[in-house]
PLY file of the C-alpha trace (Angstrom):
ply
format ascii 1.0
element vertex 149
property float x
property float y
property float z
element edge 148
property int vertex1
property int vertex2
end_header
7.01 -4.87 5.00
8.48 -6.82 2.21
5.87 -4.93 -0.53
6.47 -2.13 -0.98
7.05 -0.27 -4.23
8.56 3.19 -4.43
9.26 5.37 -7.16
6.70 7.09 -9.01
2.96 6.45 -8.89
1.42 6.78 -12.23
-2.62 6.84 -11.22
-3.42 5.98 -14.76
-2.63 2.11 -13.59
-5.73 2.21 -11.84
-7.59 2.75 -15.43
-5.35 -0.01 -16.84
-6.63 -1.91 -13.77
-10.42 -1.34 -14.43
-9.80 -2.30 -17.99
-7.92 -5.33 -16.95
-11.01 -6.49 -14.89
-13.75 -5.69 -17.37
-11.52 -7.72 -19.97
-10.93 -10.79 -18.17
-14.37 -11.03 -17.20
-15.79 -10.88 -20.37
-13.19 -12.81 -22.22
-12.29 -15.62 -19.43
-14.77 -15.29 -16.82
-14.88 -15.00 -13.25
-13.49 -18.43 -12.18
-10.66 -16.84 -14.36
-10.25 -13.63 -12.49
-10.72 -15.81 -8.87
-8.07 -18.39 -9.77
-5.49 -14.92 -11.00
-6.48 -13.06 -7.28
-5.85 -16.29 -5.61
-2.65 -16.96 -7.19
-1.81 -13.27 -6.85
-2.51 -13.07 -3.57
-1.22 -16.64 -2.27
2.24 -16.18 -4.64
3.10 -12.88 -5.61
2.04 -11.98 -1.40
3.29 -14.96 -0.36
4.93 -13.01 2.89
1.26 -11.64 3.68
-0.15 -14.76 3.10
2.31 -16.59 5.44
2.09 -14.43 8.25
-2.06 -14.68 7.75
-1.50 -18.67 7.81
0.56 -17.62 11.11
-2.55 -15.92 12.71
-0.83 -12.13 12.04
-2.54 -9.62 9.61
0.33 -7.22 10.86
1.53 -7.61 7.23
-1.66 -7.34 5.60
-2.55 -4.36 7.85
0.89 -3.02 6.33
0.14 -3.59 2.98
-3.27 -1.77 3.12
-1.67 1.39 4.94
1.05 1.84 2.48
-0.79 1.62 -0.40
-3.28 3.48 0.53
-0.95 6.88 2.12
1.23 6.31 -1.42
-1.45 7.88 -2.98
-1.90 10.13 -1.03
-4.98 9.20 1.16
-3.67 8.51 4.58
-6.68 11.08 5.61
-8.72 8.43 3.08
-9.14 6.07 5.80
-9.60 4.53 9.64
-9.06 1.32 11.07
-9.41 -0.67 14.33
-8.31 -3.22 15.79
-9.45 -5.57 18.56
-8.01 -9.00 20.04
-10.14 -11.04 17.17
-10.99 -8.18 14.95
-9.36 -5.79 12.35
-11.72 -3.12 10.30
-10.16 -1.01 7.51
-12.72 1.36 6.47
-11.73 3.08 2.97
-13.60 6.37 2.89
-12.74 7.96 0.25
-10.46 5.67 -1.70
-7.95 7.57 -4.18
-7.97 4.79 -7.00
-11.96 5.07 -7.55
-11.49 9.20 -7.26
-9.01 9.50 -10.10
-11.08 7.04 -12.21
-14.18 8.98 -11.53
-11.82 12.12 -11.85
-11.26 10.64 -15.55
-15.00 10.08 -15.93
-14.60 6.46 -15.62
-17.54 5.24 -13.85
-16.04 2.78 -10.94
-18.71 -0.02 -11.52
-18.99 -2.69 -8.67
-16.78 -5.08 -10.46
-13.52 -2.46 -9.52
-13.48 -3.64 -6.00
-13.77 -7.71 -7.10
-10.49 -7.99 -7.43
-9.97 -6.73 -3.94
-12.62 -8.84 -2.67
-11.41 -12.49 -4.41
-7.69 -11.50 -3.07
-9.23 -11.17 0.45
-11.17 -14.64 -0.08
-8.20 -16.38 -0.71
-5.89 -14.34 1.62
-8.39 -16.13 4.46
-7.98 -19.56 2.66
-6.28 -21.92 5.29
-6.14 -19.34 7.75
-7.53 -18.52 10.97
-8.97 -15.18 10.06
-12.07 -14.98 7.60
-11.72 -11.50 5.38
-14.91 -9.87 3.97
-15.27 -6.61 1.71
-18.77 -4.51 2.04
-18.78 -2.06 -0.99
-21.10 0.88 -0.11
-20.45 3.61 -2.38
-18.12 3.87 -5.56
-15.15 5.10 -3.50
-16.10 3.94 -0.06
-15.50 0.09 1.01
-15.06 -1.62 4.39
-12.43 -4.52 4.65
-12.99 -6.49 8.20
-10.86 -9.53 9.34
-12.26 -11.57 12.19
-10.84 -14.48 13.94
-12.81 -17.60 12.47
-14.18 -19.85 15.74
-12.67 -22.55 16.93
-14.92 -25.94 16.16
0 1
1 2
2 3
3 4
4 5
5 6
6 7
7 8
8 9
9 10
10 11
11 12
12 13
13 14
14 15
15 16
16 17
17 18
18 19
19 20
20 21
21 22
22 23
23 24
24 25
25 26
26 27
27 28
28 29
29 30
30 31
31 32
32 33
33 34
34 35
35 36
36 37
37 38
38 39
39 40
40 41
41 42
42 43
43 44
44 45
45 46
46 47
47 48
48 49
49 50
50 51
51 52
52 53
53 54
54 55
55 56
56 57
57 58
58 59
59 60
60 61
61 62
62 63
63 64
64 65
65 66
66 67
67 68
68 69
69 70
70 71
71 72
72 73
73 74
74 75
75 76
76 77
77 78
78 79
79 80
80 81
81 82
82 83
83 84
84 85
85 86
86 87
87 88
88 89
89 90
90 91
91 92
92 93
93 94
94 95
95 96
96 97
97 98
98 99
99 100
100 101
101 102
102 103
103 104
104 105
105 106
106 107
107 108
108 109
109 110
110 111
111 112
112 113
113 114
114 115
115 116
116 117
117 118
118 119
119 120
120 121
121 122
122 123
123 124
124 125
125 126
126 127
127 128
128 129
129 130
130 131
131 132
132 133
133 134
134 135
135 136
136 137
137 138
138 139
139 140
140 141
141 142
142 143
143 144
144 145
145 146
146 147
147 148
């Protein structure tokens, strides 16, 4: 996998993160922080985004592991996989825990930047990528094979 970072993990990124979301929001709007994800996530993970154009979330699937264990939470989540299905479910996801750990409240807009990278991670693709939220550390990432019209 071409992303992946090593070195030290300072956790208080993930408050700089939450900060970063609740700023642009109010300052820019949400077009704003779609447009940023959708750069970010066409651009900066151009290799994920290529292989996704490709029909392969091998690289996306990658990405989510790694990030994920480099915290320390490989025990954090499952995931499946099927011919035209992948589902990562985060169950206890280590970025939300160390904000709530800081008595940050992880408010539903913490996962939208997760969610607008997965919208346009699926644009032009054959796979359609949702995120279900359902709790303040647990969230459910699918990717399903869109049908053929």
């Amino acid at each position: 996998m071409r992303y992946r970072e090593t070195g030290e993990v300072h956790r208080d990124f993930h408050l700089s993160t939450n900060n970063m979301i609740h700023f642009t929001l109010e300052r820019y709007g949400k077009d704003f922080l779609r447009e940023l994800m959708r750069r970010t996530a066409q651009d900066v993970y151009k290799d994920i985004y290529m292989h996704l154009k490709a029909g392969d979330w091998s690289e996306l699937l990658e990405h989510w592991k790694y990030f994920h264990e480099r915290e320390g939470g490989k025990a954090c989540y499952t995931y499946t996989e099927t011919a035209d299905a992948l589902v990562f479910h985060v169950l206890d996801c280590p970025a939300a825990r160390h904000l709530e750990n800081k008595g940050v409240a992880v408010t539903d807009e913490f996962r939208l930047p997760d969610i607008l990278m997965n919208e346009a991670w699926s644009e032009g693709t054959p796979f359609q990528i949702t995120t279900e939220v359902l709790g303040p550390a647990e969230y459910r990432q699918t990717v399903t094979r869109r049908k053929a019209t």
